[in-house]
N, C-alpha and C positions, 0 to 999 in steps of 0.2 A: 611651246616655249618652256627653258627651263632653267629654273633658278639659281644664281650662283654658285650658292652650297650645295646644292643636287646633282650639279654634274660628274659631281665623283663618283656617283652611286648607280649611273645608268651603264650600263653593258656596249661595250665599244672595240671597236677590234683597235683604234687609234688616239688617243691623249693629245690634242697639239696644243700646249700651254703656247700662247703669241704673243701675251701681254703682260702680264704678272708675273716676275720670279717668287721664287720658293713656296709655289706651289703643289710641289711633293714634298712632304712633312710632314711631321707624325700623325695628324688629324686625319691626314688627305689617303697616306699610302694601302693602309689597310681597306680602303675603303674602293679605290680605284678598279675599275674592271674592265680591263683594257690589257691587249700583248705588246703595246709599241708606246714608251712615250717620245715625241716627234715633234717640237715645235720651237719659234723662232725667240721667243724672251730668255731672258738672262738669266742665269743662273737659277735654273727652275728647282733644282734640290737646294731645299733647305740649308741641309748639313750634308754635304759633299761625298764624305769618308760612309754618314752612318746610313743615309737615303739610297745613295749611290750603292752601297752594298745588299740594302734593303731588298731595291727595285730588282738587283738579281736574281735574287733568293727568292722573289717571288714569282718570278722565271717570265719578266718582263724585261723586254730589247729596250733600253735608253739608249737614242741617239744625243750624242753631247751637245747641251746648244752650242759650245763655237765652235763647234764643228759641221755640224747643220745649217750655220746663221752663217759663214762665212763668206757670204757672197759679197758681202758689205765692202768687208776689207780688201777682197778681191777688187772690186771696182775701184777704191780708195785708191790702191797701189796703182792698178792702170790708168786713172787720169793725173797719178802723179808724177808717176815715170816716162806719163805721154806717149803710151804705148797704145798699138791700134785695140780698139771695143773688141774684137773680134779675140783679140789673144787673152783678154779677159771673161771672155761668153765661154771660149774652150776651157779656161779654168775651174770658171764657176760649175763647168757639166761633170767635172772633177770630184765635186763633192757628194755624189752617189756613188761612186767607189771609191773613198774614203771612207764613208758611212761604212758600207758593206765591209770592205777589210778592216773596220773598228770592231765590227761584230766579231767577224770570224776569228779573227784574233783572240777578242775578247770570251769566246767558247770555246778556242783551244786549251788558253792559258789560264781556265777559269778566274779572271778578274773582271773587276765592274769596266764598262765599256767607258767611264769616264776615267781612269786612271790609265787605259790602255792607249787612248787620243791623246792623253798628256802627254806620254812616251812615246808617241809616234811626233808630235810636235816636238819634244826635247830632242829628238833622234833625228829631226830635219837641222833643228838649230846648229848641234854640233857637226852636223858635213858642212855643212857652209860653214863653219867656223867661227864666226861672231855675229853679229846684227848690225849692221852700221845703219844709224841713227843719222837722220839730216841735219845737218847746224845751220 
């Protein structure tokens, strides 16, 4: 068993914060030892811009939580649209190759993997053209 505070300090190939946001933060980042952070909580960096930048530099893959976490909303959309389970299952297997082209992306273009899933979210929004919102 191991203690709260001690988990940053033990040697891990994988990080998956599931419950607590801002979990990588000044305290925590130096201290992590781990190549992958990977898990389903909100907003696991702290400070976005300075964590996010951090976590690169310290030549650790951050998968974005809503990128990672998106299955949620995937499902949301399919029982609201009343579309079949099944066209949402093929969705949700989506998000292992979006992860992966987050990365790759994200090591061509040298930027942090969370600003690179933003622009790819912003870059879906503008082909479809707006967001229509249900009233």
């Amino acid at each position: 068993m191991v203690g709260l505070d001690e988990i940053y300090d033990i040697d891990v190939d994988i990080y998956a914060p599931c419950a607590l946001g801002a979990t990588v933060n000044d305290d925590t980042l130096s201290r992590l030892k781990c190549s992958i952070i990977a898990g389903s909580a909100n907003n696991q960096l702290k400070d976005e811009d300075k964590h996010g930048k951090a976590v690169m530099e310290k030549g650790i893959i951050y998968a974005p939580d809503f990128a990672i976490n998106s299955g949620g909303v995937i499902n949301v959309y399919t029982e609201f649209k009343g579309l079949n389970p099944e066209w949402g299952m093929k969705k949700a297997e989506e998000i292992y190759t979006t992860i992966q082209n987050i990365i790759q992306r994200s090591a061509k273009e040298n930027i942090p993997t969370y600003q690179i899933a933003n622009r790819i979210a912003e870059e879906r929004i503008m082909a479809v053209g707006s967001v229509k919102l249900p009233m």
